[in-house]
C-alpha positions as a Markdown table, in Angstrom:
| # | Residue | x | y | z |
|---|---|---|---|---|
| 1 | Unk | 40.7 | 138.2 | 56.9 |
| 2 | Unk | 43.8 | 138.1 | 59.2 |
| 3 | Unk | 47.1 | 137.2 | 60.1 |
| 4 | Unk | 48.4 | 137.1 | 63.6 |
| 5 | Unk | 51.7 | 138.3 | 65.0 |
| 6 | Unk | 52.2 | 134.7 | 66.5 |
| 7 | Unk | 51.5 | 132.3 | 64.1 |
| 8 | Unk | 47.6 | 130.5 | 64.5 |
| 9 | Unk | 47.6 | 127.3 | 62.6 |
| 10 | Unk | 46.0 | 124.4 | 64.0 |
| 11 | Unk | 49.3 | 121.9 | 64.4 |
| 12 | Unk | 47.8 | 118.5 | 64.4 |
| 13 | Unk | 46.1 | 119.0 | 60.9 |
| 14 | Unk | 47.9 | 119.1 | 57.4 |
| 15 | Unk | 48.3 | 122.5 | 55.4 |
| 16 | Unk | 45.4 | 121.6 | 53.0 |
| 17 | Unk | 43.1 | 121.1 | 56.0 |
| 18 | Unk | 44.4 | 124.7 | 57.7 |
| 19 | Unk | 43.3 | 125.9 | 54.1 |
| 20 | Unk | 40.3 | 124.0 | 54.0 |
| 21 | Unk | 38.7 | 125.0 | 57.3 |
| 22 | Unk | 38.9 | 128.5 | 56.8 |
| 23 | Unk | 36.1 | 128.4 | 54.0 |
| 24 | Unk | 33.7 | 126.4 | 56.5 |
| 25 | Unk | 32.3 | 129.7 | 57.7 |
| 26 | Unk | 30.0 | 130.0 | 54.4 |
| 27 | Unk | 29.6 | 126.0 | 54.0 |
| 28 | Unk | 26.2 | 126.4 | 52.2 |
| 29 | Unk | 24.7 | 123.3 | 53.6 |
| 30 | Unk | 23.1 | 121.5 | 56.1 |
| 31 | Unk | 24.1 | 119.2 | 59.1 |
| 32 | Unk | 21.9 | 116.7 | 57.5 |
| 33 | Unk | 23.1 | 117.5 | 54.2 |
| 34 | Unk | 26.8 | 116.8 | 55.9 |
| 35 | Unk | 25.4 | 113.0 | 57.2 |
| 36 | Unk | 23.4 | 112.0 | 54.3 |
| 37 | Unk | 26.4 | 113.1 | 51.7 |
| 38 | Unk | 23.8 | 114.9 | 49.5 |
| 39 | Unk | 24.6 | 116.6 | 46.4 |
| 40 | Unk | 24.8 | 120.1 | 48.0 |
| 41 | Unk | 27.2 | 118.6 | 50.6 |
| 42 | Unk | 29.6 | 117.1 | 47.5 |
| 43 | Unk | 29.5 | 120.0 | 45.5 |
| 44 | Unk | 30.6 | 122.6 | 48.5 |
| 45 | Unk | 33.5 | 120.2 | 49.9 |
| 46 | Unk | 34.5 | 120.0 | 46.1 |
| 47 | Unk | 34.7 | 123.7 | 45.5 |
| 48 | Unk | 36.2 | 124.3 | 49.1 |
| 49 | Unk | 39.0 | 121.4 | 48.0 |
| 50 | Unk | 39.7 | 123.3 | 44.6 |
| 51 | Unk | 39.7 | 126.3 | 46.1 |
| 52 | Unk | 42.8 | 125.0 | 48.8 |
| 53 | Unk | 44.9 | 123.4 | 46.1 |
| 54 | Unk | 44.6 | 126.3 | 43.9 |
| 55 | Unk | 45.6 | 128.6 | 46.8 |
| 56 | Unk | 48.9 | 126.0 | 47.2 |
| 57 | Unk | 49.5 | 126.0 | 44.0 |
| 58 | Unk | 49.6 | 129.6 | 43.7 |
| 59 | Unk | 51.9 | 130.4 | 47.0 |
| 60 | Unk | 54.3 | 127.2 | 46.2 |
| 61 | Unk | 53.0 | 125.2 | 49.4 |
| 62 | Unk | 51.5 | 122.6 | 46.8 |
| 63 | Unk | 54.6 | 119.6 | 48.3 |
| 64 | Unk | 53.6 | 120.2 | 51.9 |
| 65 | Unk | 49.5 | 119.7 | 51.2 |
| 66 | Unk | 50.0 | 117.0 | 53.6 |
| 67 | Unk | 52.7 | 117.9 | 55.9 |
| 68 | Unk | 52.1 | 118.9 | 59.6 |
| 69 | Unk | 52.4 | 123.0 | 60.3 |
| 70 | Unk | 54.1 | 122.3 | 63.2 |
| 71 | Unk | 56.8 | 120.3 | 61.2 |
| 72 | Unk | 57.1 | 123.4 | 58.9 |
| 73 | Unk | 59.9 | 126.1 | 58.6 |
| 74 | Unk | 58.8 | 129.1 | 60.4 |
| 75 | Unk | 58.6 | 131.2 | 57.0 |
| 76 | Unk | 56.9 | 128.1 | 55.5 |
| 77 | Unk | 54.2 | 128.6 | 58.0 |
| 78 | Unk | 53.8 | 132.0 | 57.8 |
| 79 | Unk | 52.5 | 131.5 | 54.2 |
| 80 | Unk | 50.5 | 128.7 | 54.9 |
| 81 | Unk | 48.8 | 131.3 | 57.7 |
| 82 | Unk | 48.5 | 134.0 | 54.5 |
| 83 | Unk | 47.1 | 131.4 | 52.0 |
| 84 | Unk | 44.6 | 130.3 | 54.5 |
| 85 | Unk | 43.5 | 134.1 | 55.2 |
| 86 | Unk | 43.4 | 134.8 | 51.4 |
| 87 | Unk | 41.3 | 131.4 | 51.0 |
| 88 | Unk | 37.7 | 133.4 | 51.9 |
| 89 | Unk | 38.7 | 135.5 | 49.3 |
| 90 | Unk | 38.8 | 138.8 | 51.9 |
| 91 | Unk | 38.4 | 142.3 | 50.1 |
| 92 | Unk | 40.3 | 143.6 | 53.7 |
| 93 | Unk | 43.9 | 141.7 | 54.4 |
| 94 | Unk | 45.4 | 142.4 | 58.1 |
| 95 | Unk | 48.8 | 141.3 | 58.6 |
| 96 | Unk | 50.0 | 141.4 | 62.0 |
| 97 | Unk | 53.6 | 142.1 | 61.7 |
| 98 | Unk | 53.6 | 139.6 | 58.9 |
| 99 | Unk | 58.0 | 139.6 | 59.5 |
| 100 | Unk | 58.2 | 138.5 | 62.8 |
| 101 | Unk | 60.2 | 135.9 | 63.4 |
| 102 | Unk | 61.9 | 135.5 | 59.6 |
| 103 | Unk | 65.1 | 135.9 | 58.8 |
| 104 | Unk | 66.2 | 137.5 | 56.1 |
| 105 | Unk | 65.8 | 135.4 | 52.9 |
| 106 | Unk | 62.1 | 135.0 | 54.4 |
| 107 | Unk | 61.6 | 138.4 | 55.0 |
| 108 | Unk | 62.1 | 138.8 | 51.4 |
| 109 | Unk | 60.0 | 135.9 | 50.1 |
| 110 | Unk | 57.4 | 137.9 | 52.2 |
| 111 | Unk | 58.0 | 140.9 | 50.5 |
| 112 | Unk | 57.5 | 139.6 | 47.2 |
| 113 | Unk | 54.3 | 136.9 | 48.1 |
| 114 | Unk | 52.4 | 140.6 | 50.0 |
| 115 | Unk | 53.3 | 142.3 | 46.5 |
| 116 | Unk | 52.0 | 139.3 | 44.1 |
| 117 | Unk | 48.7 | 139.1 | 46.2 |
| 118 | Unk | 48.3 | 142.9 | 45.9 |
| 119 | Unk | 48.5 | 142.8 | 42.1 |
| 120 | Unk | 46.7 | 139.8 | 41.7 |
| 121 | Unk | 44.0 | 140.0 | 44.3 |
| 122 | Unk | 41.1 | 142.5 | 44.7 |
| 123 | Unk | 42.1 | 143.0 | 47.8 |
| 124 | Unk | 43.4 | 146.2 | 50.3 |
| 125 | Unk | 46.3 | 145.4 | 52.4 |
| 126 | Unk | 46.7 | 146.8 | 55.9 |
| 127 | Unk | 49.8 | 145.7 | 57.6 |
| 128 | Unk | 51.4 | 146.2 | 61.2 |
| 129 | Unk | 55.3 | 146.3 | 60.8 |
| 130 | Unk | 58.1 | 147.1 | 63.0 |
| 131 | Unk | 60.7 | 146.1 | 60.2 |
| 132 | Unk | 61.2 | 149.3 | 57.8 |
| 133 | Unk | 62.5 | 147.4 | 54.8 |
| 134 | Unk | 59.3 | 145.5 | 54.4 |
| 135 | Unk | 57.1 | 148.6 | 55.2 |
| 136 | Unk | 59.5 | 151.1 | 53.1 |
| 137 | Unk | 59.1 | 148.0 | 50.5 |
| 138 | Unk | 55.4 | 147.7 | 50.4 |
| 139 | Unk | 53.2 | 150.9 | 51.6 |
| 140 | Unk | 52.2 | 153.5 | 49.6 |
| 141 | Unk | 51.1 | 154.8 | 52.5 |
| 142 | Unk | 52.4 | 154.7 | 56.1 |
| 143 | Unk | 50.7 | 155.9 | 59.6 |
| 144 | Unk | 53.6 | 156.0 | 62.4 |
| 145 | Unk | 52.5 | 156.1 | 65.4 |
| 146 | Unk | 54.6 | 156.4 | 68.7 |
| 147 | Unk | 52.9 | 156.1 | 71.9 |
| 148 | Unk | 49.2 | 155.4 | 70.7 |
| 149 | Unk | 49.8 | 158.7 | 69.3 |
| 150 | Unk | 49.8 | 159.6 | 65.3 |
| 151 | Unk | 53.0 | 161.9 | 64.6 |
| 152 | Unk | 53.0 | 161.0 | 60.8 |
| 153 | Unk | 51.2 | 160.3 | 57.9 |
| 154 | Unk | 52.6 | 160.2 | 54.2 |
| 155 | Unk | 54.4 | 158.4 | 51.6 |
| 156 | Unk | 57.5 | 155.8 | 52.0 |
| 157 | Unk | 59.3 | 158.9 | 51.3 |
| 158 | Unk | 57.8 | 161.2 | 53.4 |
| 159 | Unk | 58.0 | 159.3 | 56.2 |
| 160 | Unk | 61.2 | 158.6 | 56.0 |
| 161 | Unk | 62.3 | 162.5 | 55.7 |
| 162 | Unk | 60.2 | 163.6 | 58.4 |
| 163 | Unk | 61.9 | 164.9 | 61.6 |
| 164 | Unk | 59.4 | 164.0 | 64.3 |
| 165 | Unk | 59.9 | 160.4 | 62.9 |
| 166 | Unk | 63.3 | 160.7 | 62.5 |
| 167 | Unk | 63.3 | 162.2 | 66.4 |
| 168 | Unk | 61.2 | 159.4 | 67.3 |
| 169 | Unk | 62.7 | 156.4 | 66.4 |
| 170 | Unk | 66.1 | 157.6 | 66.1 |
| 171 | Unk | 66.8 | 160.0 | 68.6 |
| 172 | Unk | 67.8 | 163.3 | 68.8 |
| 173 | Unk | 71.5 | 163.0 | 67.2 |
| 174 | Unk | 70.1 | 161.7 | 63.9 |
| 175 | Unk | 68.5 | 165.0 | 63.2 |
């Protein structure tokens, strides 16, 4: 599953439905189970509705279930956008500079919502980040690349002691 850099929630539906429609893909019944109501068709809807509100629950979005995205705090929506990735249960996360766009007390409610979901999901997070606190914060492992070109690989520590990095992004005088 994945994030995107710009937020990708559909606007006119409520948080629960954003959550909801992700699980769709792997519905498990049919379009005639879907107009006759059948027992297969109660049984996924239930399970796709348990899932959501558990997801909620879990990432504190439970009190805007039935709010609009689009009438959200920005850092509001970027966990709504991460819940509804997590909600097909991915092995594989992407986040696509998960920051953007936060400010500071966001940034680190990110921080700490990416860290739960890594110690309480089976899941491998890959992230694309610009803003070094929250990569220096999270990696284990980083991969810099400067102009499509890989000049680093290594630990938070590493990375951050390494000269062509440091030459890089900083310039010259900070060697």
């Amino acid at each position: 599953a994945r994030t995107f850099q710009g937020i990708r929630l559909w606007s006119d539906m409520h948080v629960l439905d954003n959550i909801r429609i992700a699980q769709h893909y792997r519905l498990g019944y049919s379009l005639m189970d879907c107009f006759l109501r059948t027992k297969n068709y109660m049984a996924r809807e239930k399970a796709i509705e348990t899932i959501a509100w558990e997801l909620l629950e879990a990432m504190d979005l439970k009190d805007c279930a039935y709010e609009l995205p689009r009438n959200l705090p920005y850092g509001v929506q970027r966990r709504v956008e991460i819940a509804r990735a997590m909600s097909v249960k991915p092995s594989l996360l992407l986040l696509d500079e998960p920051a953007a766009g936060l400010n500071s007390a966001d940034v680190e409610g990110l921080i700490k919502l990416v860290r739960w979901i890594h110690d309480t999901f089976p899941v491998t997070i890959w992230m694309i980040e610009h803003q070094m606190t929250v990569v220096m914060s999270l990696c284990t492992r980083i991969k810099v690349i400067d102009f499509g070109a890989t000049i680093a690989e290594g630990t938070p520590k590493e990375i951050r002691e390494n000269p062509v990095v440091i030459k890089a992004y900083l310039g010259d005088d900070a060697i």
